[in-house]
N, C-alpha and C positions, 0 to 999 in steps of 0.2 A: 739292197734297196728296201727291201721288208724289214729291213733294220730297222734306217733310216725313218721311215716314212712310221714304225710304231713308237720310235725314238717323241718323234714328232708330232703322232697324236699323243703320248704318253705327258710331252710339254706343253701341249693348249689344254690337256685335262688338267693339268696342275695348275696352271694360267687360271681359267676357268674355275676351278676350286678353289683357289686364293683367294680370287676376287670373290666369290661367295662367303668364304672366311672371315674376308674385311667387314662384307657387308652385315653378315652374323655379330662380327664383334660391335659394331658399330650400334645394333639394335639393342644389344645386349646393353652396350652402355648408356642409350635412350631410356631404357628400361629401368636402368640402376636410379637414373636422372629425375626417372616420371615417380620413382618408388618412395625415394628422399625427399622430391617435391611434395608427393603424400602424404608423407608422416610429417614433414612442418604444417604443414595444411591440416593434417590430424591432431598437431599439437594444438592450433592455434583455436582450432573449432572445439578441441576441451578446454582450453582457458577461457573461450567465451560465454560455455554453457556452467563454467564452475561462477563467472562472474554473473550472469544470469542470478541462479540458485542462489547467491546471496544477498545479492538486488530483492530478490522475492523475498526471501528470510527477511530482509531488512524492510519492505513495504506490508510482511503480514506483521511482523511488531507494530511497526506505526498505525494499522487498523485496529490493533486489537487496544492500541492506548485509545485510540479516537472512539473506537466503543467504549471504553470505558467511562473517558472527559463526556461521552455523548447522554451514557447511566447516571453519573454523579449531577449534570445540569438535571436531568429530570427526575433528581430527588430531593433535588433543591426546587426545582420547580414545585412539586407537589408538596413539599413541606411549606414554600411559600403562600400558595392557596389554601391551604390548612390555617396557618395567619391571618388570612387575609379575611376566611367564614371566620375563622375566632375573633376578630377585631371589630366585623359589620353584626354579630349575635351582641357581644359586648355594646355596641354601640346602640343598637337599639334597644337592648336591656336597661343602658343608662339615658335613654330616650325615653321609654315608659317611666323608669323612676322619675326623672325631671318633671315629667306631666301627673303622676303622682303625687308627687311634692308640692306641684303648683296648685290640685286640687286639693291639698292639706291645708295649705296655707290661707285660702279663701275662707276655712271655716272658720278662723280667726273673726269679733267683731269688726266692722270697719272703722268705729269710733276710734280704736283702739288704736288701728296706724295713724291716724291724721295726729294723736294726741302726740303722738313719737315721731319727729321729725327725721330719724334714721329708715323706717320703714315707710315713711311717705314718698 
């Protein structure tokens, strides 16, 4: 009967362990599950931050052209105002001359135009 009866604990330990076994492999392969799910997860979050870092590469080009198109108008701009003092000195230079000229021209007698019908 103490056969028997070790027989038969000897079979609900192994019952008992199996079932533990199962449930061991079973986590184990939860595990393998959640490990694979990671590394796709791992893959995908480096492909996102590789496209990131080119996205950026590709909008610090574009600012450093937009600084530049932004330099080139403001040396056009200040070469314009540069024109623009040379053009209003010129103008009033040839505004003095004219009033000049016209003051030259009075020393002329007056007889002198009425006789010339071009200059009256």
């Amino acid at each position: 009967m103490r056969t028997a009866e070790a027989a038969n604990n000897v079979t609900d330990m192994l019952e008992q362990n199996s079932g533990r076994v199962e449930t061991g492999v079973q986590f184990v392969t939860q595990a393998g599950e959640a490990f694979v799910a990671s590394a796709g997860e791992t893959e995908k979050a480096a492909q996102l931050l590789s496209e990131i870092a080119t996205a950026s590469r590709e909008q610090s080009t574009g600012i450093e052209q937009l600084a530049k198109a932004v330099h080139d108008l403001d040396v056009v701009t200040q070469q314009n105002a540069a024109g623009a003092d040379d053009a209003s000195s010129m103008a009033r230079n040839m505004e003095q001359q004219s009033s000049n000229l016209s003051e030259d021209i009075w020393i002329f007698p007056l007889a002198h135009r009425r006789s010339n019908p071009c200059i009256a």
